[in-house]
C-alpha positions, -999 to +999 in steps of 0.1 A: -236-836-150-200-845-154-189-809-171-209-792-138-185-814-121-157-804-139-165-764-139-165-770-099-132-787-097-117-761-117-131-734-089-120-756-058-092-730-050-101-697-059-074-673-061-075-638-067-046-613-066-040-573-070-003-573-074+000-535-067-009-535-031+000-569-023-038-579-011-053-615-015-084-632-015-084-671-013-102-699-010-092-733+003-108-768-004-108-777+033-118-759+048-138-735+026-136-702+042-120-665+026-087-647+040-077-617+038-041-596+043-037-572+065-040-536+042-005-522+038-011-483+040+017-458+051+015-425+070+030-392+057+062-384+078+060-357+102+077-325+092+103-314+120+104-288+139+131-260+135+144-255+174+162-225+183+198-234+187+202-214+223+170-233+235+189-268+228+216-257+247+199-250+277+180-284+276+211-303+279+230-279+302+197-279+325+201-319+323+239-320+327+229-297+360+205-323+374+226-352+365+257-334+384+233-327+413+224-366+417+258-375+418+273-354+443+241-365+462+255-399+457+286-390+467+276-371+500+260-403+512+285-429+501+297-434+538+265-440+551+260-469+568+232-500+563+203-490+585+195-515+613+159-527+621+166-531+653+178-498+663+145-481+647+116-469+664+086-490+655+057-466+634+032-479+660+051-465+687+054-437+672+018-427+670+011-440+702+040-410+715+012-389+732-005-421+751+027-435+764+036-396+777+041-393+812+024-365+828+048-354+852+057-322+861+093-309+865+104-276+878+121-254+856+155-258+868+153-292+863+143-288+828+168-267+815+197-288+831+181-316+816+181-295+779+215-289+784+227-321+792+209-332+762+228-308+741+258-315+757+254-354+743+243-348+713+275-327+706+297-351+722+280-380+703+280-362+670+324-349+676+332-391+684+312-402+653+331-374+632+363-389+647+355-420+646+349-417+604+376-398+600+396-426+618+385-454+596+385-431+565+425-424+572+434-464+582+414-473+546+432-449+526+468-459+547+459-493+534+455-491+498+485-468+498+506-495+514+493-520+490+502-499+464+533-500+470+538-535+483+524-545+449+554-523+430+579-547+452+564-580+449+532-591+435+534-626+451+530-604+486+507-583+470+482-617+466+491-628+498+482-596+516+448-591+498+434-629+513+414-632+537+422-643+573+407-668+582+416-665+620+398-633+627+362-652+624+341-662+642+354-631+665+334-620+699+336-588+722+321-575+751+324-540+758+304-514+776+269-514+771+242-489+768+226-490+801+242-508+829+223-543+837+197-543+863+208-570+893+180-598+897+156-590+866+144-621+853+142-619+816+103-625+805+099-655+784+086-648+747+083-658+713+109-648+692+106-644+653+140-638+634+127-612+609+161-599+601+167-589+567+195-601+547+217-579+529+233-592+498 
């Protein structure tokens, strides 16, 4: 009894190892179960392909085209400005277009006089927002030229010019409005939900 004892102390932990592939199989006294390493096998590396040399060079010039294209995309539609929620025409709206049609029927003369007036805005509209750009465009650029230079004379009036003034805020205007007000029209009372996004 006691060297049956002895022959199962000496297998309490088992251990067998291949040392070529780094594989083991154990056994533990507690609790008593097997283990096994993950197989360490390795794939063949992939021969490469020979690509023509002209082919290569079109690949990157074809990429260099698209990545020039995106920028001056970019750069066509730097000045454009945030769009504004409120000025956009809701979607349901929209498809409701041919419901809220009026069916009225103008003469001809009418018509026309109104197309051309319509054309006649839109050019007007489109020559003070092209003035208007260039404007601010010209005053920017003014700017950082005189700060330029202001900063070549003295940079203590250089740091002074570039704060902020404090005085121009809070700032309110009233100017002209889009459609003159309507004497006696009581406003309807409403809920109101601020759903205005912030842009960061």
């Amino acid at each position: 009894m006691s060297s049956t004892m002895k022959l199962l102390a000496s297998f309490t932990r088992l251990s067998l190892r291949e040392s070529s592939f780094q594989r083991s199989i154990s056994t533990a006294a507690a609790p008593l179960c097997f283990r096994l390493t993950q197989v360490v096998e390795a794939e063949p590396l992939k021969k490469k392909k020979k690509m023509d040399p002209m082919l290569v060079r079109q690949r990157e010039e074809r990429k260099k085209k698209k990545i020039e294209k995106q920028i001056r995309r970019l750069e066509k539609n730097a000045s454009q400005l945030k769009p504004i929620d409120e000025l956009e025409v809701p979607r349901t709206i929209m498809q409701e277009k041919e419901i809220r049609k009026r069916s009225i029927q103008l003469q001809e003369e009418v018509h026309d006089q109104r197309v051309a007036l319509l054309k006649e805005w839109s050019q007007y509209k489109y020559q003070q927002h092209l003035a208007e750009t260039t404007m601010i465009d010209e005053v920017m650029a003014s700017q950082q030229h005189a700060l330029e230079e202001l900063r070549k004379v003295s940079e203590e009036l250089w740091l002074e010019a570039i704060q902020l003034d404090q005085t121009l805020l809070p700032y309110r205007a009233r100017g002209p409005l889009r459609t003159p007000p309507i004497e006696g029209y009581n406003t309807p009372d409403g809920e109101y939900f601020n759903r205005t996004k912030k842009w960061d």
